[in-house]
C-alpha positions as CSV (number, residue, x, y, z in Angstrom):
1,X,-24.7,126.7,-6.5
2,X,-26.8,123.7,-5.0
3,X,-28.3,123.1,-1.7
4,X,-30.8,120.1,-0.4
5,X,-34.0,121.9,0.7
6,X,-37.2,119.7,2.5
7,X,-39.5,118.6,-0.5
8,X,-37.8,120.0,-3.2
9,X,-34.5,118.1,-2.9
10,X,-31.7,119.5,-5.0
11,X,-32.3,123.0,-5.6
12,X,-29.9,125.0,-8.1
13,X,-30.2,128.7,-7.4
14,X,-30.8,131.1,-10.1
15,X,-28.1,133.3,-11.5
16,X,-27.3,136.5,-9.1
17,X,-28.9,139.7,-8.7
18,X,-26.7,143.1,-8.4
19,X,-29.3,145.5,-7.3
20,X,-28.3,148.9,-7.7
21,X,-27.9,151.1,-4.1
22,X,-29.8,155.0,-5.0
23,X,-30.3,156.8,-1.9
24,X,-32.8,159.4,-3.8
25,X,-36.2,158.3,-3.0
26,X,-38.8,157.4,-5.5
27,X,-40.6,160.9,-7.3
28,X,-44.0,159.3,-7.9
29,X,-44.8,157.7,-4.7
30,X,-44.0,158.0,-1.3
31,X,-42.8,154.6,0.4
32,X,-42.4,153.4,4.0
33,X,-40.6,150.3,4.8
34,X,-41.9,148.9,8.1
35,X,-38.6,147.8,9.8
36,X,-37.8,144.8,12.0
37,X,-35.5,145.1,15.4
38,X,-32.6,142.5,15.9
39,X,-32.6,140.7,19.2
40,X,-29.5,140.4,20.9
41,X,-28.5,136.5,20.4
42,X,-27.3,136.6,23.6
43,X,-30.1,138.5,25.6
44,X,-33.0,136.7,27.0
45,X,-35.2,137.2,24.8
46,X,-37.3,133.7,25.8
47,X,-41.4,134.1,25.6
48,X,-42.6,136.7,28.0
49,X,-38.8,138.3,28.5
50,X,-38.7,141.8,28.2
51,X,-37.1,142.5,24.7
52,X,-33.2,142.6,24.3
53,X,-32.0,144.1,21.3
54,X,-29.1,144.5,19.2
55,X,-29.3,148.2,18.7
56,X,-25.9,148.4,16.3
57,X,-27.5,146.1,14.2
58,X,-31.1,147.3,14.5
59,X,-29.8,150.6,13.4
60,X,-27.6,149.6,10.6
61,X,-31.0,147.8,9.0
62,X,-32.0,151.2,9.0
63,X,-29.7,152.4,7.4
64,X,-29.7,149.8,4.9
65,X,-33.3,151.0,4.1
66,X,-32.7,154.6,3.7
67,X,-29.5,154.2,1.7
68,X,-32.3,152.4,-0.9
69,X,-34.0,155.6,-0.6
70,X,-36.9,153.9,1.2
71,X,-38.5,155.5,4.4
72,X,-38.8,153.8,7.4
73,X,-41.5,153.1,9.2
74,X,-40.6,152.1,13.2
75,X,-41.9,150.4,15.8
76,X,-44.8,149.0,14.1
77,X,-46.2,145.5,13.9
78,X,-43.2,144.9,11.9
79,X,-41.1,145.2,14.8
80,X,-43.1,142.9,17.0
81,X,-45.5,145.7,19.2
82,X,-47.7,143.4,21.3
83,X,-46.3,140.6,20.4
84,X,-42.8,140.8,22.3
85,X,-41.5,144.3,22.1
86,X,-42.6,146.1,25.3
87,X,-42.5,150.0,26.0
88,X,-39.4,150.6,27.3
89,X,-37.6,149.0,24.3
90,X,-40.3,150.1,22.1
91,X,-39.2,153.9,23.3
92,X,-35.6,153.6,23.0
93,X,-36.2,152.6,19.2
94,X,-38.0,155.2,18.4
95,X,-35.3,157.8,20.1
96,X,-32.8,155.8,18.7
97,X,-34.4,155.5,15.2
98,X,-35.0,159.3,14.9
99,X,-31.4,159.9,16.0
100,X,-30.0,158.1,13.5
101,X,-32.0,159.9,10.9
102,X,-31.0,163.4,11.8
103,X,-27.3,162.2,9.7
104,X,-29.7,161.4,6.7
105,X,-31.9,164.5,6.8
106,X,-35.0,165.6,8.7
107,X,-36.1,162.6,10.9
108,X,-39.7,163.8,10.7
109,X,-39.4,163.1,6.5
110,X,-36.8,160.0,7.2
111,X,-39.0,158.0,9.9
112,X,-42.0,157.4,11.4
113,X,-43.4,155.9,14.5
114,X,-46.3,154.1,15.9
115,X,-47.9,155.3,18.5
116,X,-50.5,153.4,20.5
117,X,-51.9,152.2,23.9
118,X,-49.9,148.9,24.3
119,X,-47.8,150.4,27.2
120,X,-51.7,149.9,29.0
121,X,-52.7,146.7,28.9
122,X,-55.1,147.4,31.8
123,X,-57.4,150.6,29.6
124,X,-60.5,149.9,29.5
125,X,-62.4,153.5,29.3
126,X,-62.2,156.1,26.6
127,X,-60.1,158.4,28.9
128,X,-58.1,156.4,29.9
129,X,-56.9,155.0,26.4
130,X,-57.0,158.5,25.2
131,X,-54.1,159.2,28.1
132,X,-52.1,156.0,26.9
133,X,-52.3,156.9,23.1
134,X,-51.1,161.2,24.3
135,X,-47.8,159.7,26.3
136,X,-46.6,157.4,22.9
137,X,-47.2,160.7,20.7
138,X,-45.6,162.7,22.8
139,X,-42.5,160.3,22.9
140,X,-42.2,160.1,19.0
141,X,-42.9,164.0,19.0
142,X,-40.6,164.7,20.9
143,X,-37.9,162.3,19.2
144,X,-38.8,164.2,16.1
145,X,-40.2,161.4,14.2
146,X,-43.9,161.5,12.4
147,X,-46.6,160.0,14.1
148,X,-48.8,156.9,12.9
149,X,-51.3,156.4,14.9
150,X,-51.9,152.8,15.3
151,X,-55.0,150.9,15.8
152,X,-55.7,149.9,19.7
153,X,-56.2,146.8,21.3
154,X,-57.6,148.4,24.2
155,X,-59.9,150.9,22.2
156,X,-61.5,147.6,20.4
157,X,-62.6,146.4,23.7
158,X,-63.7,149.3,25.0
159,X,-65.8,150.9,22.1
160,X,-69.5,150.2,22.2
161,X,-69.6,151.8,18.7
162,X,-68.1,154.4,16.2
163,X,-68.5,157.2,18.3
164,X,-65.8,156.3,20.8
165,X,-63.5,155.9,18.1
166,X,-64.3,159.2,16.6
167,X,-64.4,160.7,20.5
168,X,-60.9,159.4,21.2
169,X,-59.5,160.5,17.6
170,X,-61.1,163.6,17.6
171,X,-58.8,164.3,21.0
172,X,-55.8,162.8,19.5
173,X,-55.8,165.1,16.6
174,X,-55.9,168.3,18.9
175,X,-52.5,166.8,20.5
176,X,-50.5,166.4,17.2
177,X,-47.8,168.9,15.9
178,X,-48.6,168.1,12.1
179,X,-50.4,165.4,9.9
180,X,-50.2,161.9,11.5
181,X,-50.8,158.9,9.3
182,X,-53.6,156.5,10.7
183,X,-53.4,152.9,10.6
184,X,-56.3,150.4,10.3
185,X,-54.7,147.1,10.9
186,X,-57.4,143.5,9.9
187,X,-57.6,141.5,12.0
188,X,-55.8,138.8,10.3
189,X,-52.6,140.8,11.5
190,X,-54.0,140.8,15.1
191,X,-57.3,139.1,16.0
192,X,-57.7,141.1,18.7
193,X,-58.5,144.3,16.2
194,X,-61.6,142.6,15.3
195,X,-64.5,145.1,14.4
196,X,-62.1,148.3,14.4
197,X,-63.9,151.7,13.7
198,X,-67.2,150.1,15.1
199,X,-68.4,147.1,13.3
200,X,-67.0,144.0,11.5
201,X,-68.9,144.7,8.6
202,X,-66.3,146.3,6.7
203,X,-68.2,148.4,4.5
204,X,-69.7,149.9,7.6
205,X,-66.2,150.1,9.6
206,X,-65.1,152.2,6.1
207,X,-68.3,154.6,6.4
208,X,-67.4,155.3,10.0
209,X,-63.7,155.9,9.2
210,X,-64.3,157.6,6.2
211,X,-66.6,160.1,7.9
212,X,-63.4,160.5,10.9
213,X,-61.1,161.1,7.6
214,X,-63.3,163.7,6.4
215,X,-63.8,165.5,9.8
216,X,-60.6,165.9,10.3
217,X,-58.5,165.7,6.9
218,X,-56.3,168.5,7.3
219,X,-54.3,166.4,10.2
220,X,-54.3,163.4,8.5
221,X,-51.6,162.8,6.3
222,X,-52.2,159.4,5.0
223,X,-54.2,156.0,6.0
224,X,-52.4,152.9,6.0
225,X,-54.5,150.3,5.2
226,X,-53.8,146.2,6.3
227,X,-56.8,144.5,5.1
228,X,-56.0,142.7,2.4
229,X,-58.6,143.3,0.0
230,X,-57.4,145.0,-3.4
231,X,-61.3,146.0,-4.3
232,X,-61.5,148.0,-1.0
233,X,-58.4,149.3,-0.9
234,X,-58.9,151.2,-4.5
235,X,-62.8,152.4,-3.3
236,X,-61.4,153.4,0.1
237,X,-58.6,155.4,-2.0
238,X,-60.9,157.2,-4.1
239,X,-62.7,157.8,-1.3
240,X,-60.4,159.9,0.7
241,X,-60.8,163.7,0.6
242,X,-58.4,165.6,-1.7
243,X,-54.8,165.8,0.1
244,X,-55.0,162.6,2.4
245,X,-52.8,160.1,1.0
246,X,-53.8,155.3,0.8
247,X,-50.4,153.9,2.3
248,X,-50.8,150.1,0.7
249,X,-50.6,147.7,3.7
250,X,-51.4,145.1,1.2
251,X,-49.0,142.5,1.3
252,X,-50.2,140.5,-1.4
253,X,-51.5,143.0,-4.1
254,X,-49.0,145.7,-3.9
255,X,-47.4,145.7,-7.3
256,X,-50.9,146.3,-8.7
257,X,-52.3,148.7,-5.8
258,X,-48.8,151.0,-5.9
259,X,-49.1,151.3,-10.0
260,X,-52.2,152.3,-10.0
261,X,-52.1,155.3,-7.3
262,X,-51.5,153.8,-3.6
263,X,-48.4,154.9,-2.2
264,X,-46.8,152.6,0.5
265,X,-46.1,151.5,3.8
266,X,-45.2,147.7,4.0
267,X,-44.0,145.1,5.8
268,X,-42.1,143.1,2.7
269,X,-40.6,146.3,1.5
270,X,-38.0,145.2,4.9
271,X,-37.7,142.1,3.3
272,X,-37.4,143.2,-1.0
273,X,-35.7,146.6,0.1
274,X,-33.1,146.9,-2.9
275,X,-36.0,145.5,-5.5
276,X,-38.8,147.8,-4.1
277,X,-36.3,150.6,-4.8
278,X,-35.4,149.3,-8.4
279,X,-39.1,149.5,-9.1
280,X,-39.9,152.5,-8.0
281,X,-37.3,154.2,-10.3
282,X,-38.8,152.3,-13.2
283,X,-42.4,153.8,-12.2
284,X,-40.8,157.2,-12.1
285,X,-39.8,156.6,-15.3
286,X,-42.8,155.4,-16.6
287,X,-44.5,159.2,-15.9
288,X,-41.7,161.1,-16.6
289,X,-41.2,159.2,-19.9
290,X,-42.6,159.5,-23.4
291,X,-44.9,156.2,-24.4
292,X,-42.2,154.5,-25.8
293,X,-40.5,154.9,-22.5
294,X,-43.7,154.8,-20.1
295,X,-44.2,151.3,-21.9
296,X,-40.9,150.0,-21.7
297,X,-40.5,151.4,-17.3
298,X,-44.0,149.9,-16.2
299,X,-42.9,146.4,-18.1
300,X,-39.9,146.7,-15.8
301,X,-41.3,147.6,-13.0
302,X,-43.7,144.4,-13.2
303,X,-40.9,142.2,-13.9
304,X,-39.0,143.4,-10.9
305,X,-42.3,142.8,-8.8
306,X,-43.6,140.3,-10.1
307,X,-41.1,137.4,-8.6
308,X,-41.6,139.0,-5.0
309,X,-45.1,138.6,-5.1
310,X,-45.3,134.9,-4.6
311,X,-42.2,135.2,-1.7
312,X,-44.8,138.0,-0.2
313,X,-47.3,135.5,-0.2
314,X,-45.5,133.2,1.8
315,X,-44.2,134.8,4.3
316,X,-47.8,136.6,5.2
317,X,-49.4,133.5,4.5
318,X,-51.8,132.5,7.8
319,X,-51.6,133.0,10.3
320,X,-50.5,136.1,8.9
321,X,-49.2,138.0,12.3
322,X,-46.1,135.4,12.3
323,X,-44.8,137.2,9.2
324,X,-42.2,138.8,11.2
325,X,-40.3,135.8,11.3
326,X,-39.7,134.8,7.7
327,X,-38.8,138.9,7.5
328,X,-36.1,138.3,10.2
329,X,-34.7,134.8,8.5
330,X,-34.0,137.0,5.0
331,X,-32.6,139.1,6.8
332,X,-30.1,136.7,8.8
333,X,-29.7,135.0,5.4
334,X,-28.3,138.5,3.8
335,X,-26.1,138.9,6.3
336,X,-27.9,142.1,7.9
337,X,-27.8,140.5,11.4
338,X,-25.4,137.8,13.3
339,X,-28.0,135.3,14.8
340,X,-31.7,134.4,13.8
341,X,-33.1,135.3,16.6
342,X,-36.4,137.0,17.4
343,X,-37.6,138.9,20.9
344,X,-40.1,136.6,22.6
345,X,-38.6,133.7,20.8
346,X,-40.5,134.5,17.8
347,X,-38.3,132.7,15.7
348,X,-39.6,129.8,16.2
349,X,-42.9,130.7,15.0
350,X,-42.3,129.0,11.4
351,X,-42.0,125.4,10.4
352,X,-38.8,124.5,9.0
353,X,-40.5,123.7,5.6
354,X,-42.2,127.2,5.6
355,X,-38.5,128.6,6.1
356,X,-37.1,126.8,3.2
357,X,-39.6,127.8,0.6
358,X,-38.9,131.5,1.5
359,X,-35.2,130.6,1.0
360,X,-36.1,128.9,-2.7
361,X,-38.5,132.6,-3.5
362,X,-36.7,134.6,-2.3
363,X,-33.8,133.2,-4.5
364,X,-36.4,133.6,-7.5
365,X,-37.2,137.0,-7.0
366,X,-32.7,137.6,-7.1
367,X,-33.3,138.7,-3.3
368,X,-30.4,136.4,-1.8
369,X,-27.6,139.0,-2.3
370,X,-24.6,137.2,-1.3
371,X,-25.6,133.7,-2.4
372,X,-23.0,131.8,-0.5
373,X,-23.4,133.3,2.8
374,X,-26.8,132.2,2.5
375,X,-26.4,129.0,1.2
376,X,-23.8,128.5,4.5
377,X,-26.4,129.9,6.4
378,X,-29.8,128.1,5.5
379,X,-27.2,124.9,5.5
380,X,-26.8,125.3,9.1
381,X,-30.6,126.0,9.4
382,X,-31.0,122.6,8.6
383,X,-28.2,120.8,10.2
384,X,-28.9,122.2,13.4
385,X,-32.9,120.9,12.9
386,X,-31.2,117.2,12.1
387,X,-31.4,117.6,8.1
């Protein structure tokens, strides 16, 4: 099969991939998918709209995740918090998400949720951002879902130094109903993070988030980590006290950082779903294995990886916070969703070049799963642009 693609010309697309679909989730390491919402294509989802989704087909992604035994992770970054999906959506995803998990198990081990201040754009002292940050736990408690307690535009601002993070932590962990995962998102997801945890020297922001961690470890389950730095991320890990878990947010180094002891919660694992999955198994394999067979599983489980690496890189490539949108093409090219369309317009966020090499990579990495619908698809892409 052949389509015309911008600056590449004729393109002949690589022989299909038949991924296998195992709900049982990976042995070795515990994985979160960061999930995507569908807009409604006929909502008005134009910049500065409150969101309209598609909740059948925001759902059935979902499902699509934890039938590849992935974990999801909801109403995250991924899903477009502060950048066009406001509270009230934001809330009914997360009911709606732990809802749909209840038919799949324990919503709590199924899903978890971000919880933040966004809801107050206007916070701008410690008690008050403490307040904003107790309503979202309470709503994803009270769904059923886990918490992940995501980093604060409005605590950023405000801080004068490590100590108001650790005041306004401190608080958060007395409100909690089990072990929340923290999130420490760089700022080249959202400039506005800039100097998180009380400095933008990073090995003092670690110290002061490390010493947080270490105050407070038995109600932290995990720290999921967006910096982009494979040298930090492995210190940070072997930093952590015994029992906390590194959830790779490492977009570009996670076939490396997940072999060697991260667990993950990512953004392109929404995107590589039924590869992620196939690798995983083979890393099972490789420690349940003899050395014949430990060999023979972690050469696997690179060669799965390895051709998603590059399409990773792509779609998180700067400015990295408009990843969202080559996540939401794939999906419109698989066929998981009617329209590509974003809330707030995001899909207009890529250049039509940059949405034609993730076509071409993600076709290398066998992540086109029904070739011709997505050759009919980017087709029209193309036409409608005048190509």
């Amino acid at each position: 099969m052949r389509i015309d693609l911008p600056d590449v010309g004729a393109y002949t697309l690589r022989e299909p991939v038949s991924w296998p679909v195992v709900a049982t989730p990976a042995s070795s390491r515990i994985v979160y998918a960061a999930a995507h919402v569908v807009a409604d294509p006929l909502g008005d989802n134009t910049p500065g709209s409150p969101a309209a989704v598609d909740w059948e087909a925001t759902l059935r992604f979902r499902r699509h995740l934890w039938s590849h035994g992935l974990r999801v992770a909801d109403a995250m970054d991924t899903a477009q918090r502060n950048m066009g999906l406001d509270w009230a959506a934001t809330k009914e995803l997360i009911r709606r998400s732990a809802e749909e998990a209840r038919a799949y198990g324990d919503p709590a081990a199924l899903v978890s949720c971000g919880a933040g201040t966004d809801h107050a754009p206007g916070a701008a002292d410690l008690n008050t951002i403490t307040a904003a940050y107790a309503e979202q736990i309470e709503t994803v408690q009270s769904a059923g879902a886990g918490v992940i307690v995501m980093a604060s535009r409005q605590l950023a601002r405000a801080a004068s130094g490590p100590a108001d993070y650790h005041q306004v932590y401190g608080k958060l962990f007395g409100l909690t109903d089990r072990p929340v995962i923290l999130h420490w998102l760089g700022e080249m997801f959202d400039p506005n993070l800039a100097g998180y945890w009380g400095s933008r020297d990073v090995a003092a922001a670690t110290d002061a988030f490390l010493e947080l961690i270490h105050a407070h470890a038995a109600m932290v389950d995990g720290v999921k980590v967006s910096l982009l730095d494979e040298e930090h991320e492995i210190g940070l890990r072997a930093a952590l006290p015994e029992g906390v878990k590194l959830y790779t947010g490492d977009d570009f180094n996670y076939p490396s950082l997940i072999r060697s002891g991260s667990h993950a919660l990512l953004g392109i694992f929404d995107a590589i779903a039924p590869a992620a999955a196939a690798a995983l198994r083979e890393l099972d394999s490789a420690q349940a294995g003899d050395e014949a067979e430990r060999e023979r599983a972690l050469a696997a489980y690179e060669e799965i990886l390895a051709p998603t690496v590059p399409l990773s890189r792509k779609i998180f490539e700067a400015p990295t916070y408009n990843y969202k949108t080559g996540i939401v093409f794939l999906a419109w090219l698989n066929g998981h969703q009617d329209a590509f369309a974003m809330v707030n317009g995001a899909q207009s966020a890529r250049s039509l070049r940059h949405l034609s090499e993730v076509f071409r990579l993600a076709d290398q990495a066998g992540l086109l799963t029904d070739q011709e619908l997505a050759v009919r698809r980017m087709k029209a892409l193309l036409e409608v642009n005048g190509l």
